[in-house]
Residue, then its C-alpha position, 0 to 999 in steps of 0.5 A: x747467087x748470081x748476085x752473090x757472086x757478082x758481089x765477089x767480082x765474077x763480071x759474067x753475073x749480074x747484081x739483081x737484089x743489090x748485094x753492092x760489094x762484098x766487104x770481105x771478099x767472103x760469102x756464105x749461102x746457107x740453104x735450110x731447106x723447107x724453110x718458109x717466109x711464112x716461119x720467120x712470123x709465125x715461130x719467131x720466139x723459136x728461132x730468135x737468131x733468125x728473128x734478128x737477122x736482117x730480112x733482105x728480101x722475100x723471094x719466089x721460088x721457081x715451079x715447081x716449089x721443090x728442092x731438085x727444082x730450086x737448088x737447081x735454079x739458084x746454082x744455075x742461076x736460070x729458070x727450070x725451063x734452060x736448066x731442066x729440072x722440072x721437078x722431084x720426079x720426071x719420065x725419061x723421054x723415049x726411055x719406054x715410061x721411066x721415070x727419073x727420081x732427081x735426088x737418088x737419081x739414075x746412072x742410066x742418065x749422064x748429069x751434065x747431059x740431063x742439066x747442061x747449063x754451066x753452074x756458078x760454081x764452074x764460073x766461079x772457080x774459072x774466075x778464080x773465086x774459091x767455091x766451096x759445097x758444105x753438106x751431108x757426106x752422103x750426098x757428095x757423089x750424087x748425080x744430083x750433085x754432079x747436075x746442079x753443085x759442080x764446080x764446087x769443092x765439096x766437103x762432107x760433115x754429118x753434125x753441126x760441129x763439123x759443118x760448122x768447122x768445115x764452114x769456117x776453114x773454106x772461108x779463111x782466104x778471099x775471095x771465097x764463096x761457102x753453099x751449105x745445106x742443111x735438110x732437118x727442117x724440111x725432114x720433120x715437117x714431112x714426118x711430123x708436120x710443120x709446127x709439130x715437135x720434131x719440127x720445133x726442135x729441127x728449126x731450133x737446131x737451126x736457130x742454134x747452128x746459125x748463132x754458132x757460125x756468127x760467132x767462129x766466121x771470119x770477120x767481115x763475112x756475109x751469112x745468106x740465109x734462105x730456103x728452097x721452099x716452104x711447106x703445108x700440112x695436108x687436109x685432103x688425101x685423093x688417092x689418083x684412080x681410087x673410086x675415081x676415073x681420074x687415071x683414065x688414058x694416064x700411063x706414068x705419074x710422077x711429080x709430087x702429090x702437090x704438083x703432078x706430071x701425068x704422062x697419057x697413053x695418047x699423044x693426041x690433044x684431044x686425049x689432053x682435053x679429056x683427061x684436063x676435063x675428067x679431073x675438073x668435074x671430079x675436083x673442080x678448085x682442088x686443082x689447077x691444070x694445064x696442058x704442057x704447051x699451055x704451061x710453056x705458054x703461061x710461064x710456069x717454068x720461065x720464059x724460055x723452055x728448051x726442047x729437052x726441058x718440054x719433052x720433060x714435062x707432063x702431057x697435063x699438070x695437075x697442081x693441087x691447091x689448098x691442102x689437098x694432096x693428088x698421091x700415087x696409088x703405088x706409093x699411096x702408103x709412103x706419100x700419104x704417111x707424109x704430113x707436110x708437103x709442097x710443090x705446089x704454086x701457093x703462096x706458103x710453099x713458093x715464098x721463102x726469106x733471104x736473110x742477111x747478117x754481117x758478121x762482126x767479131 
């Protein structure tokens, strides 16, 4: 997005993928969240219109691979480490354990406070460039709208036929910028699974909603389409602390069953030590762990980390690999109804395409 908008003249944000000038002064980013690069090659004859765009780059996702994460990352334009978002859920430092659900959020934390970086949009709409948020109208007032999408004019649609007018009308005048969001993808393939019918018929809607926007934007606009994470279908279920020690000195879980956040009972570093070594004997390659300074260290959330973004994360992460899942014995049920996960480092859930079309009417 930086890119994106340095294309439309914001001179504080530089061109890094090589957007060169917008041709209309009109750009589009549509986020089909829990679209992977993966899809494009795999369930092409799906989504034939996808298929003809123009593959301008795969990108990498920011860690955790996840939607609190990424949209986050792309809005601000930094790393997880400066805006501090660390994942789908996090515990509230000094809050007495609890714990900060990023989508549904909490009143009892001020958004601007929690992601305090200034977001595009807001540099954006004091360039004068229109900025515009096209989403479902539940998720307008969100804190997690207030955290990573203000600045821009949100206008709420719930069926492809408003979300394609209200598309097309903010992109009318020049220079103006259009984010939409769509979730149907990534909400079949947690249900059913990726690949599954829902799944199909999601990515067809897709396909079929893109098509439509080709044809009704002002000429001269630039459809971006990407995504804030791929997606895999689960093989292993471990269910945290269920015949095993694996909860042993963990006093709060949070994160995702892909990535997770364990919060311990001590703050001593041999506690860290103890708990990495109890989970390495019980799962060995079903996992990947760290301690919170040696993630600082290795980079996993950029190279500069904030002291309110390090106080966020967990004593350890544990980062299940494969297809296994690590699920919350409270929500055990909930999470492990689910098929499709992500947030983990793999390479299906952290890659996801930039596609490109330039529209000519």
């Amino acid at each position: 997005m930086p890119s994106i908008f340095s294309s439309l003249g914001l001179t504080t944000a530089h061109d890094s993928i090589n957007c060169g000038e917008s041709p209309s002064g009109r750009e589009l980013v549509f986020l089909v969240d829990g679209l992977g690069a993966d899809v494009l090659s795999k369930f092409a004859e799906v989504a034939p219109t996808l298929s003809r765009m123009v593959l301008h780059g795969t990108i990498t996702t920011s860690f955790p691979s996840t939607t609190a994460t990424s949209l986050a990352t792309l809005t601000t334009g930094e790393m997880p480490g400066a805006h501090g978002m660390l994942g789908y859920t996090v515990q509230v430092p000094r809050s007495g354990g609890r714990v900060l659900n990023s989508l549904k959020w909490d009143e009892r934390v001020d958004p601007v406070i929690w992601q305090p970086v200034p977001t595009l949009f807001e540099r954006a709409s004091a360039a004068g460039i229109a900025t515009t948020h096209v989403a479902a109208k539940r998720y307008e007032n969100t804190g997690f709208t207030r955290a990573v999408f203000r600045g821009a004019h949100y206008k709420g649609a719930n069926v492809s036929a408003d979300l394609i007018s209200e598309t097309v009308a903010a992109l009318q005048k020049s220079p103006s910028f259009v984010y939409l969001y769509v979730n149907d993808v990534d909400s079949a393939g947690h249900s059913d699974g990726v690949g599954s019918e829902k799944w199909l018929a999601a990515l067809k809607s897709v396909d079929e909603l893109v098509q439509a926007l080709m044809q009704k934007l002002p000429n001269g606009t630039r459809i971006w389409l990407t995504a804030d994470h791929g997606m895999i279908n689960v093989e292993e279920k471990i269910i945290l602390g269920q015949d095993n020690e694996l909860l042993t000195d963990v006093a709060v879980i949070a994160g995702e069953p892909r990535m997770r956040h364990l919060y311990l009972s001590s703050d001593s570093a041999n506690a860290e030590n103890e708990v990495i070594a109890r989970w390495q004997s019980a799962l060995g390659a079903k996992v990947t762990m760290h301690t919170r300074q040696s993630a600082i260290t290795a980079g996993l959330f950029g190279p500069n980390v904030s002291l309110d973004a390090s106080e966020r994360a967990g004593d350890v992460i544990a980062i299940a690999q494969a297809n296994v899942v690590l699920l919350d014995p409270e929500r055990a049920d909930k999470e492990g109804a689910m098929i499709g996960h992500h947030g983990g480092d793999s390479v299906i859930e952290s890659s996801v395409p930039l596609l490109l079309h330039s529209v000519k009417n």
